[in-house]
N, C-alpha and C positions, 0 to 999 in steps of 0.2 A: 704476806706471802706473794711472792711474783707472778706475774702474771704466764702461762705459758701461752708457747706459738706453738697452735695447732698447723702443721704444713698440707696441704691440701695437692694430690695427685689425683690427677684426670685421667682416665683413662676412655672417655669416652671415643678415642678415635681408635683405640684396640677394643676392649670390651664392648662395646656399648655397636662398634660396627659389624659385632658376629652377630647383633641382632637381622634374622633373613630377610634379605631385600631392603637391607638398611647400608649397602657399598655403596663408599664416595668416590669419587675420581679424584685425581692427584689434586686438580684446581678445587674442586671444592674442600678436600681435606686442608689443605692451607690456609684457604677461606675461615675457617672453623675454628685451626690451630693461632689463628691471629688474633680471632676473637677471644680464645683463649688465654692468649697473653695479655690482649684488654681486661679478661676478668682480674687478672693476678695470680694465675696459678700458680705453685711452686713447680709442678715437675707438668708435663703431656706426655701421657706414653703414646708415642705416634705411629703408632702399629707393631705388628709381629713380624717383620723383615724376611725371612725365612719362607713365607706362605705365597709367597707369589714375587717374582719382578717386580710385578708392578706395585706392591706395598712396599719394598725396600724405596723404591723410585721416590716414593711420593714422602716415605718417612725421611730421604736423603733430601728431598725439599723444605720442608720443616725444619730440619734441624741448619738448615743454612739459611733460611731466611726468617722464621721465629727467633727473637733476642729475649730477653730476661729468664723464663723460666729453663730449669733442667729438661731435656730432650730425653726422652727414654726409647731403647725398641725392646723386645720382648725375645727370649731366645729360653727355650726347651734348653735343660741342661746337656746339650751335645755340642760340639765343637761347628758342626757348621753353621747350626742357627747361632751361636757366638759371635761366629765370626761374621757372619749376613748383620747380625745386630749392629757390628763394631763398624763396619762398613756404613750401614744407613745414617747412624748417628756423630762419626766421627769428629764434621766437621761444625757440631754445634759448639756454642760457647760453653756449654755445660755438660757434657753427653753423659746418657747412663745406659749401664748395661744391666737391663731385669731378668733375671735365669730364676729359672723354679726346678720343682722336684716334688712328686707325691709324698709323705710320712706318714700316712692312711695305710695301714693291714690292707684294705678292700682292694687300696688301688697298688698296692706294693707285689700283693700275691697276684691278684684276677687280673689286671691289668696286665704289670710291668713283669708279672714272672719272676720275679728276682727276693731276694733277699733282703731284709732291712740292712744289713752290712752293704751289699754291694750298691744299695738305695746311697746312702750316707757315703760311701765313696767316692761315689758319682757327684753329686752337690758339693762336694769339696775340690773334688777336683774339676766340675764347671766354675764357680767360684774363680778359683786359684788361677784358670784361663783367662776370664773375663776380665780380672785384676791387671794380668799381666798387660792388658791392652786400655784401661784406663782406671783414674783414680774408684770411681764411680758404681760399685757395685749392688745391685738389691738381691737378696734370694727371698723366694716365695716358698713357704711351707705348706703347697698344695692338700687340702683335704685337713686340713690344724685340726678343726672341731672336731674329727670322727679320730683321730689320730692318739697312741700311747702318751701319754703326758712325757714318761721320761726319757724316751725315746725323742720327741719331738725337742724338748731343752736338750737331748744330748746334739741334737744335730744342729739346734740353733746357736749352741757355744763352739762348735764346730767350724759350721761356715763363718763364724765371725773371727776365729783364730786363721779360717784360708781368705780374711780381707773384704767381707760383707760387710758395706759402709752400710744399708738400710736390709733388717728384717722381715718380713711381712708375714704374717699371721693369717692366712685365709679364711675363712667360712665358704668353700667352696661351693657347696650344694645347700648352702641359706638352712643349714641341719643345729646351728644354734640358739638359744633364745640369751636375751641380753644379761641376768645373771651371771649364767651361767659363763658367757663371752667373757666377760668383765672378770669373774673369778678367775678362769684362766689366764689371760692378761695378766694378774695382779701375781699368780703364779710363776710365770716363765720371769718375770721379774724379779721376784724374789729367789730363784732357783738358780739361772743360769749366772755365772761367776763375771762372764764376761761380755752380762747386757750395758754396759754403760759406755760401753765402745762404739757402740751402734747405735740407729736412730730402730725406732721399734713401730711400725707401721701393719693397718691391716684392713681388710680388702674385702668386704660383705656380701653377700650374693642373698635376692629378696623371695626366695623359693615359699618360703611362710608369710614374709612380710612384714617380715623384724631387720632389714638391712640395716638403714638407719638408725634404729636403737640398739642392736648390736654395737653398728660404728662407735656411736654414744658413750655406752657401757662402756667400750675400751679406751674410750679417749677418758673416763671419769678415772680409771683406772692405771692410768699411764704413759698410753701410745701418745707418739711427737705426729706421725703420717696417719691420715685416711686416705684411703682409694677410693672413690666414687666417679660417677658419671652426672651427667646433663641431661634432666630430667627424668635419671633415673635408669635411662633404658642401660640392657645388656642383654648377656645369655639370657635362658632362660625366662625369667621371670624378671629379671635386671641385678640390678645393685645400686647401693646405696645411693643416693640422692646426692646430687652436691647442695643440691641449694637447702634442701634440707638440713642436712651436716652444717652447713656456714651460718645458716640465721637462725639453728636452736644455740649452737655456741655463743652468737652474737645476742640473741634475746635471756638467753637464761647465761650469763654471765657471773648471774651471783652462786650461778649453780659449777660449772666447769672451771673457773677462774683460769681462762686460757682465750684465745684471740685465734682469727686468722688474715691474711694478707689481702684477702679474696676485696674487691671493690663491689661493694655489692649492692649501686644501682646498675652495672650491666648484666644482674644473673636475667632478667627478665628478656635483655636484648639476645643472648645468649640461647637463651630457652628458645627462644624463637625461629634464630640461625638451625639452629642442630634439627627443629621438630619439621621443618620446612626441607632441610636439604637430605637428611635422611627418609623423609616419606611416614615419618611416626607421630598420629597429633599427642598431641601432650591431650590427656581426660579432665573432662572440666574441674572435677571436684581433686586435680592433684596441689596439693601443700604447696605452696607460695609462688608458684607460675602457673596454676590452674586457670580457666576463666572464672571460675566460680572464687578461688580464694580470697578476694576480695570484693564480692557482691553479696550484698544483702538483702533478701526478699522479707523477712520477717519484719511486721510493723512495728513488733518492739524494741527486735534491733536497730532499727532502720531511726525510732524514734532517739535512741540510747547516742547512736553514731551521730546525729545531727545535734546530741546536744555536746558530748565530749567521745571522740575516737577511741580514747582507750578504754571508753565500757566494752566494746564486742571485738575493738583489734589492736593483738598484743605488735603490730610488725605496721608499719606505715607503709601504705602500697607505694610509695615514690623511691622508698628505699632500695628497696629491689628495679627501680626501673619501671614502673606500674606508674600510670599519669595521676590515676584517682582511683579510688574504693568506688563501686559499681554498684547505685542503688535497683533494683528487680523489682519494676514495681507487678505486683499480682495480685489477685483476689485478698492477698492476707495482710497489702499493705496500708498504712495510714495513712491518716490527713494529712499529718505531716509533714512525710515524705513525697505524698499529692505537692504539697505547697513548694517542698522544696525542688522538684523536679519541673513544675510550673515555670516559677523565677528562673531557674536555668535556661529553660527556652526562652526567656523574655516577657511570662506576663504574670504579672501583679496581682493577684486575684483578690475580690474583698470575703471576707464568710460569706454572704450572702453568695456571690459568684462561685465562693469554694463549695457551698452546700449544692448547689446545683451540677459543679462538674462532678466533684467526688461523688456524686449520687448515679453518673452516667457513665464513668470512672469503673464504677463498681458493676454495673452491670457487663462491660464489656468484659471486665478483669473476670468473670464469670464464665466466659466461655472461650477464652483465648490464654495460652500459660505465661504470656507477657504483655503487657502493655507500651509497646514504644512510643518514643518522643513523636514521629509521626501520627499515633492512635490521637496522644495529646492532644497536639495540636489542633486536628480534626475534632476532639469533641469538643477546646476554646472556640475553633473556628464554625462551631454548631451554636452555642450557648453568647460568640457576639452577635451572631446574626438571625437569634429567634427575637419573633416580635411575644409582646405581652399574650398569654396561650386562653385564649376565649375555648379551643378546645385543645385535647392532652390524649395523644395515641398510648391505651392500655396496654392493647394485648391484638395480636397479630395469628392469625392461622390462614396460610394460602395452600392453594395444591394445586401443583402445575402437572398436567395427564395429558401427556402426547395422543393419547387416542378419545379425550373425553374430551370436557368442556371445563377449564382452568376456573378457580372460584377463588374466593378468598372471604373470611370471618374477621372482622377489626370490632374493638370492644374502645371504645373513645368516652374518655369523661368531659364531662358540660357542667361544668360547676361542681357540685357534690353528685350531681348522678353517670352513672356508665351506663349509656348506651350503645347496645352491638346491631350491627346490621350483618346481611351477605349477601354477595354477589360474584356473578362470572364475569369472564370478558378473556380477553385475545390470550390472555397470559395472567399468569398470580399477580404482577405486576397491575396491569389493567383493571382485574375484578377486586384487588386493595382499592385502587380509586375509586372506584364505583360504588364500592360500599362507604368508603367516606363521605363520598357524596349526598349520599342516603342519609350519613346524619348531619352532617353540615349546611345542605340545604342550597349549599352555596359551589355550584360545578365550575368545576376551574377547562378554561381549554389552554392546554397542554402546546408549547410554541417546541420548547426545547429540552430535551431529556440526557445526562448523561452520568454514565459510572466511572469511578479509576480507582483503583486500589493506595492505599494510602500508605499501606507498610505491606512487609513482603510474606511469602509463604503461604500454607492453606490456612489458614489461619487470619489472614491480612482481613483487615479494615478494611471496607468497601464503602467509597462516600460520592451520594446521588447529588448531583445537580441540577436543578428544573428551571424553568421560566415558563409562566404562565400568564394567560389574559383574565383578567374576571371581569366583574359589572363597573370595579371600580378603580380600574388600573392595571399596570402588567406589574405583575410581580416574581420575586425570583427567590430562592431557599436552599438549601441544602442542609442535608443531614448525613447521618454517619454509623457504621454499625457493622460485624462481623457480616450477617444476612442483608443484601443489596435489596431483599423484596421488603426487608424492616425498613432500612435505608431509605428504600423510595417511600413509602407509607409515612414516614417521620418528617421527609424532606414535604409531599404532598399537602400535610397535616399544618406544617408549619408557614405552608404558602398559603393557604386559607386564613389561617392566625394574622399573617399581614394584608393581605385583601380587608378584611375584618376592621383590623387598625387606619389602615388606609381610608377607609369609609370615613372614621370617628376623626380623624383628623383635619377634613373638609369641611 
């Protein structure tokens, strides 16, 4: 069986810009619509002409300086938005003219006041205008899904007998579920006499959050055209996904046995254009341009994915424009993926080194919701520069009191025993030394002290610098850790540890 061409129409510079405070200016809409043409779209509906100058303006730039795909503008079945259409678009290499009309009772009566007959007159006879000024014509069957079954095939054998080169099917108000889409589809096709004249396209709106498998359903069922957008967005709640639409086609192949034209390492470049210049972020967790859709936090994913890709992903992130799949490392992730994010930064770690860091790894992934390449490095850069640990900071309790006296609780092991002292001093900072002191025995005087945050946010990694003089040397340390008063107590702890070494070395 052959394969079909699924055609793929954007509507993102129409639909997707009635989303409020998502208006582009002429320069950026071209911007967009070029990008557009880098993806391979078939058709860019590059506005509703009609709605302002300044959209006719910017759609008459498009279609003169956009080359391969069809140019479309959008015109209400009346004679001026027609002709503002025929106007914007004239001078493409392809231009179309998109006219609609209600066939919904709701919107025929409540709305339009009128009649299904004088509805159905009106669409033939915008049609039969639009025709008369280019090959090119689409009508849109506004409100399909809420609409009389045979009423809606009488109107769509209709406008195809007054010169509708493309159908469109709407799900206007996202009022279908994908069955049910798909049956009707498979309907107007089987019913209307004179569907094979026409290309049969249709247009999802995501009010429930079925746009995309709507789209789906109809293209299993028949349709040549989807109408979707870029990322998603539009009225309401949006419409159909493109990128969705092009890589379930393109991965489940064996399911659709149909294609599209689409190039689809730039949907990622794309997604980015649109989410930036309209003011809309794309949500982490959205289908194949999300940040999330290619990260993996779970260690058995994370495990699965380092041994073979296609255990946890069915879509290659490069495909799409995506550099790499994005490991998250967090409290739930593995040694593994420890090891494997390790080597990325440059260090080689042995078990022995990986039990040590994964163990410091884990505490931090503990109290922060991501562990960055920063945190990393800071804990390698802790774990090469501890001497052998004569003592080992337990457990930490300070309390800094602006109007008391600052103390601090350290719980330190010495071989197999834990010993805790306490103490005040100037600051939490201060009375942590001073109780180390207590069981170390060993007072270090303090040359130079410093903090810097090692990755960003409230959240960041705070890693202490010291230099200190003891009995047997200056020595220097640093340590690392969400709390700066852990930080300093770890880095203190570990300058005593080399003092300590330094002696036995002599």
């Amino acid at each position: 069986m052959p394969v079909r061409r699924i055609e793929i129409f954007d509507t993102t510079l129409r639909d997707g810009e009635q989303v409020p405070g998502a208006k582009l200016n002429p320069e950026q809409k071209l911007e967009v619509a070029k990008q557009l043409a880098r993806l391979n779209v078939d058709v860019i509906e590059a506005g509703f002409p009609i709605s302002s100058p300044g959209d006719l303006d910017a759609v008459r730039q498009v279609a003169r300086t956009v080359h391969g795909p069809v140019i479309a503008g959008l015109a209400r079945a009346l004679k001026p938005d027609i002709e503002a259409a025929w106007e914007a678009v004239r001078d493409a290499d392809r231009p179309r003219i998109h006219t609609f009309l209600s066939t919904s009772d709701i919107h025929i009566e409540r709305q339009f006041r009128k009649t299904r007959k004088q509805v159905l007159e009106m669409a033939v006879e915008a049609v039969q205008r639009a025709k008369a000024l280019t090959d090119d014509v689409e009508y849109s069957a506004m409100d399909a899904t809420r609409s009389d079954v045979d009423y809606l095939c009488e109107t769509i054998e209709r406008v195809i007998e007054a010169g509708a080169t493309v159908v469109n099917i709407p799900d206007t108000v996202g009022y279908a579920v994908p069955d049910e889409y798909g049956a009707l589809i498979a309907r107007i096709i089987a019913r209307v006499p004179n569907i094979g004249r026409t290309k049969l396209s249709v247009h999802c709106h995501n009010d429930l959050g079925l746009a995309s498998a709507n789209s789906l359903a109809a293209v299993r069922n028949g349709v040549t055209q989807v109408e979707c957008t870029i990322n998603g967005i539009g009225e309401r709640a949006g419409n159909a996904s493109l990128e969705e639409i092009v890589m379930t086609i393109r991965t489940r192949r064996d399911l659709f046995n149909a294609e599209t034209r689409i190039r689809h390492a730039e949907i990622a470049r794309t997604s980015r254009m649109v989410s930036s210049l309209m003011g809309i972020p794309v949500q982490p967790n959205k289908a194949i341009v999300g940040s999330n859709a290619f990260a993996h936090s779970s260690g058995i994913h994370q495990d699965g994915i380092l041994k073979d890709r296609q255990t946890y992903e069915i879509i290659r992130p490069e495909d799409v424009g995506i550099e790499e799949h994005r490991f998250v490392l967090t409290a739930r992730s593995g040694r593994h993926a420890l090891s494997h994010r390790l080597k990325a930064i440059g260090y080689e770690a042995s078990d022995a080194d990986l039990d040590v860091i994964y163990q410091r790894f884990k505490e931090i992934a503990d109290r922060k919701k991501e562990v960055t390449n920063e945190d990393l490095e800071a804990i390698v850069s802790d774990k090469m520069a501890a001497a052998p640990e004569t003592f080992h900071l337990e457990h930490l309790k300070a309390i800094a009191d602006s109007r008391g006296t600052p103390s601090a609780t350290v719980g330190v092991r010495v071989g197999s025993n834990l010993v805790e002292q306490s103490a005040t001093g100037d600051g939490p900072v201060d009375a942590a030394f001073r109780a180390i002191d207590k069981i170390t025995r060993l007072p270090l005087k303090l040359t130079d002290y410093s903090v810097r945050a090692v990755s960003r946010g409230k959240e960041a990694v705070g890693e202490v610098t010291l230099k200190a003089e003891s009995p047997h040397g200056v020595v220097s340390a640093r340590a690392s850790a969400t709390d700066i008063i852990e930080a300093s107590a770890r880095a203190y702890v570990s300058a005593v540890n080399k003092a300590i070494a330094a002696k036995g070395s002599r």
